[in-house]
Every structure is written in C-alpha cells, then in structure tokens.
C-alpha positions as CSV (number, residue, x, y, z in Angstrom):
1,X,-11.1,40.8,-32.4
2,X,-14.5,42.2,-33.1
3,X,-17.7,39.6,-32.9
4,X,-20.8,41.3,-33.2
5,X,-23.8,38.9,-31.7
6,X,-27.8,39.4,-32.0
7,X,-29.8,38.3,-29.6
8,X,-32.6,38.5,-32.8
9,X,-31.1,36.2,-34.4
10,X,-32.5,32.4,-34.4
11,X,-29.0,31.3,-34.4
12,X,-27.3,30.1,-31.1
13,X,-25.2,32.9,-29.5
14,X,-22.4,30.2,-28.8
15,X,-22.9,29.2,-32.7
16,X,-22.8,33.0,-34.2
17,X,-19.3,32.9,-32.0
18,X,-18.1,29.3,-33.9
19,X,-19.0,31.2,-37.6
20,X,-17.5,34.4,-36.6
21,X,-14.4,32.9,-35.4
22,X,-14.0,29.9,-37.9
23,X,-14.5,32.7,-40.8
24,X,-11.6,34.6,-39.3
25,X,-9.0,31.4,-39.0
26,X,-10.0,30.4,-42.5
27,X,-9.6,33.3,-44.3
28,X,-6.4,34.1,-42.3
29,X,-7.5,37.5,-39.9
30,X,-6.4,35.1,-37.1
31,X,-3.2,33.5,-37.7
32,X,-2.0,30.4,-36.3
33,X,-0.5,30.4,-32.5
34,X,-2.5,33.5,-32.6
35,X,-3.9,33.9,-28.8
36,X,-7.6,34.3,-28.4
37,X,-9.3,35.9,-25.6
38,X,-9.8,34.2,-22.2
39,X,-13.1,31.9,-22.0
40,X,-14.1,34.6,-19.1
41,X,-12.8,37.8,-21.0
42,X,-14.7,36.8,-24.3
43,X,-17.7,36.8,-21.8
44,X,-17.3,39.6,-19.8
45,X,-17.0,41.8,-23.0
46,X,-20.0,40.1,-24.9
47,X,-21.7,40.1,-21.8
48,X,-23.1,36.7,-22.3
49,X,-22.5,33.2,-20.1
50,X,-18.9,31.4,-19.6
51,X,-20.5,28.3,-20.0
52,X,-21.8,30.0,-24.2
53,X,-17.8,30.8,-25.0
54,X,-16.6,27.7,-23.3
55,X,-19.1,25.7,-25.8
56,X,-17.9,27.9,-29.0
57,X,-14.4,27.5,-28.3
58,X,-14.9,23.4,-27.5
59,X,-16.8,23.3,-31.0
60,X,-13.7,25.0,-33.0
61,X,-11.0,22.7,-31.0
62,X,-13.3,19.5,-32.3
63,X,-12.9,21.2,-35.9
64,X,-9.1,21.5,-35.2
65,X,-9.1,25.1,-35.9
66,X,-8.0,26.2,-32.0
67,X,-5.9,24.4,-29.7
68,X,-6.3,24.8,-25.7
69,X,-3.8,24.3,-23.1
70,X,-4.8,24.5,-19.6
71,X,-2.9,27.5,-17.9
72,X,-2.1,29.3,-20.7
73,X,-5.5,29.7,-22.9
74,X,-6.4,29.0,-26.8
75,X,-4.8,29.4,-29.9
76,X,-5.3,29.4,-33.4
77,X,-4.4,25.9,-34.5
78,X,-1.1,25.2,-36.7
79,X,-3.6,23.2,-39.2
80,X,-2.0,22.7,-42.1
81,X,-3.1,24.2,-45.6
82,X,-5.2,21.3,-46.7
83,X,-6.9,21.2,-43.4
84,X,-7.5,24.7,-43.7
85,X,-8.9,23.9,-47.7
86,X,-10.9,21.1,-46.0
87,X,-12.5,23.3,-43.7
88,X,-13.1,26.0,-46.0
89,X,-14.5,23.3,-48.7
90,X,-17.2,22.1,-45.9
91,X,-18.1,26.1,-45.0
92,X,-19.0,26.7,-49.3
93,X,-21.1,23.7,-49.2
94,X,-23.2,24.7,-46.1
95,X,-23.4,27.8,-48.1
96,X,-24.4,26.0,-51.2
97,X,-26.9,23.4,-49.6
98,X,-28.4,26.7,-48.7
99,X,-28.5,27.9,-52.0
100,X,-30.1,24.6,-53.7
101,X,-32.7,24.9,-50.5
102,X,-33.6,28.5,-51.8
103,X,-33.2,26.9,-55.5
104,X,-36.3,24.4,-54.7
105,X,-38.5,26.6,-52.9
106,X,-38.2,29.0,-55.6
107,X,-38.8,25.9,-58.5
108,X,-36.0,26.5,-60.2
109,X,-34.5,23.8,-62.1
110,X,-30.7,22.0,-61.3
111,X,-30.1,23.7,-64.9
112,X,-31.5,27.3,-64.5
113,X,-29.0,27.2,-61.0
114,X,-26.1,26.0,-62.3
115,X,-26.7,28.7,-65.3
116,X,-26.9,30.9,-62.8
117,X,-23.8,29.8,-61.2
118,X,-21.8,30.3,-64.3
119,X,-22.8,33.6,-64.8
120,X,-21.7,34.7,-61.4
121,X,-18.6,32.9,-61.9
122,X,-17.8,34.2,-65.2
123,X,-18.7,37.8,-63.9
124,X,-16.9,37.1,-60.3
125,X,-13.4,38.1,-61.6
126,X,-14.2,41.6,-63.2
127,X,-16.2,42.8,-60.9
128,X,-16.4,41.8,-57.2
129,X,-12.5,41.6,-56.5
C-alpha cells in the first residue's frame, strides 16, 4: 500500500491518510477482509505519530469502511455494495460542492455549470476511459 503524504499541504496528515485509504476501499484496490498495516507499522514507515494513524484508521471504522479487532489489527470492512454506493455518492458530492464553490467565485451561472457538466459527460465516454 502506497500513501504518499505532504507536510505542504493544508490538509491534516491523519486526513490525507482517511482520503487515500477510503479512495482505495471504494474503488476496490483494497478488498474486503483485506488486512491493513499495524497502527505502529503505518507510522513507523510514514514516519509520522501513532496517535495521527490511530485517528485515520478510528475516522474510516466510523464510516464503516475498516473494521478493528483487538489482537489481530484492521480490515477492510465486508460493507455491502450499497454501502460502498453510499460512500462513494457522499465522496462525488464533496467533490461537487467543490466544484459549485469554484463555480461562484468564478460568477458562473447554475446554467453555464451544468452546461459545462453535460459536455464533460457527453465527452466522458470517448475519451477519458
């Protein structure tokens, strides 16, 4: 497992863990009953606080994505495909409430953005896949 963290960045280390991780579950990289490293071992190899990967991996068992059990470590959750839909349905409209954010700042009208939105849509099949 590969999670890349900036200390640059204005986001919390312990959250930059939760998105890395919760993008992984959701889009299946991590499968469920799939073991994740020790609270300690996550540490030791991002060099960062116990206490930083204890709070990440706390934050994903209150989403249901990673289950704990003392003695034996965490998991990827069994969550069933509409929690999984649920979960990926809440991540697209963080992204999209900070799309409408950039939307406003920019002036652009609910109609020019959801023109927009069509487009990419339209164009989404053909040529990103």
């Amino acid at each position: 497992m590969n999670i890349i963290i900036s200390n640059a960045s204005g986001e919390p280390i312990y959250l930059q863990i939760v998105t890395q991780l919760r993008s992984a579950i959701l889009n299946g990289t991590l499968s469920p009953g799939q073991g994740l490293p020790s609270i300690r071992q996550l540490a030791k190899d991002l060099q960062i606080s116990v206490i930083t990967t204890k709070r990440a991996y706390e934050e994903l068992e209150k989403e249901g994505l990673v289950d704990s059990v003392i003695g034996k470590g965490s998991f990827v959750s069994g969550a069933s495909s509409a929690q999984i839909r649920e979960q990926r349905i809440r991540l697209m409209e963080e992204k999209m409430r900070e799309i409408v954010k950039e939307a406003k700042g920019l002036d652009m009208g609910l109609d020019q953005l959801l023109s927009r939105f069509g487009q990419l849509y339209s164009d989404e099949g053909s040529e990103w896949l």
